[in-house]
C-alpha positions in Angstrom: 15.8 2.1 7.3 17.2 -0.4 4.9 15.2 -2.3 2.4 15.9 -5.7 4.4 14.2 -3.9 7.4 11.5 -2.1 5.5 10.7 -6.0 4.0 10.5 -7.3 7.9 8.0 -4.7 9.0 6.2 -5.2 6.1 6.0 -8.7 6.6 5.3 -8.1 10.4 2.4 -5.7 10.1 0.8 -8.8 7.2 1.4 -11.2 9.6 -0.1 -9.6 12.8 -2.8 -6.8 11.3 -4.3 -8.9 8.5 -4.2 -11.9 9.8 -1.5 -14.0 7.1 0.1 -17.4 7.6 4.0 -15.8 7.1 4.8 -18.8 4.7 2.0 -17.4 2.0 4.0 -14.3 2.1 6.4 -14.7 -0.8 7.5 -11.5 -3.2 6.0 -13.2 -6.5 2.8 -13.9 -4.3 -0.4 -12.0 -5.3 -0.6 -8.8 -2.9 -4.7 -8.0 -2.9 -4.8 -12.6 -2.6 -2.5 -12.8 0.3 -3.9 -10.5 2.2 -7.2 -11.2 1.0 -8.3 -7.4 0.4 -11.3 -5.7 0.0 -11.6 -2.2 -0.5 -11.7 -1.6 3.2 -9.0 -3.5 3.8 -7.0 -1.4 1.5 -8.1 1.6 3.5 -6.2 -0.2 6.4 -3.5 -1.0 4.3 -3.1 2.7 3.5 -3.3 3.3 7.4 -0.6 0.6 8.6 1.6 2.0 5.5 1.1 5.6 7.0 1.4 5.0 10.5 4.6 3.0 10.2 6.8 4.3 7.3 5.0 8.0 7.8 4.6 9.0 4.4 1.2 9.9 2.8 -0.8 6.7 0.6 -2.6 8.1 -2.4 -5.4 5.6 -3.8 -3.8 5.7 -6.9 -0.7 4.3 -6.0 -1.9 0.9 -5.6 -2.6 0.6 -9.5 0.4 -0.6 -10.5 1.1 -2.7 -7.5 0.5 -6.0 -8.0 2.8 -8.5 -6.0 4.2 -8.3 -2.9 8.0 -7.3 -4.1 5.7 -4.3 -6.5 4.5 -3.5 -2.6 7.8 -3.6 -1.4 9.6 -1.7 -4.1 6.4 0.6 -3.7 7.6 1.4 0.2 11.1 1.4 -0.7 11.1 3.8 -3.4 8.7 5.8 -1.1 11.1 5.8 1.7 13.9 7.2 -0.3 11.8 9.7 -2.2 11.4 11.1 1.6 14.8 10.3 3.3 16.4 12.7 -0.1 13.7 15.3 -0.1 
């Protein structure tokens, strides 16, 4: 999966799980804002992430993410880390 595609699911699962109007979604936007996250809906964050990119969230991760392009680059980076190892 290439980033372009990884950046369309993402933006698909925002759009149809939690609810966003797709023209808020912008990479310098405000991740926990956008989506309008509380710490449940992180815990379905961490779910959607898991189910469709099937690698394992940890909590922790989402300390330094902080936009949406952070969240993407976060998915991304993740996706390789698994694809090499």
């Amino acid at each position: 999966m290439n980033q372009q595609e990884i950046i369309t699911k993402i933006n698909a699962f925002m759009v149809n799980d939690f609810e966003v109007d797709e023209v808020t979604i912008t990479p310098e936007a405000n991740l926990k804002e956008t989506l309008d996250l509380d710490s449940l809906d992180y815990i379905d964050l961490v779910v959607v992430i898991e189910q469709n990119f099937g690698f394992k969230v940890k909590p922790e991760d989402f300390q330094s993410i902080t936009t949406i392009q952070d969240f993407y680059n976060y998915v991304f980076t993740r996706m390789e880390v698994a694809h090499v190892g």
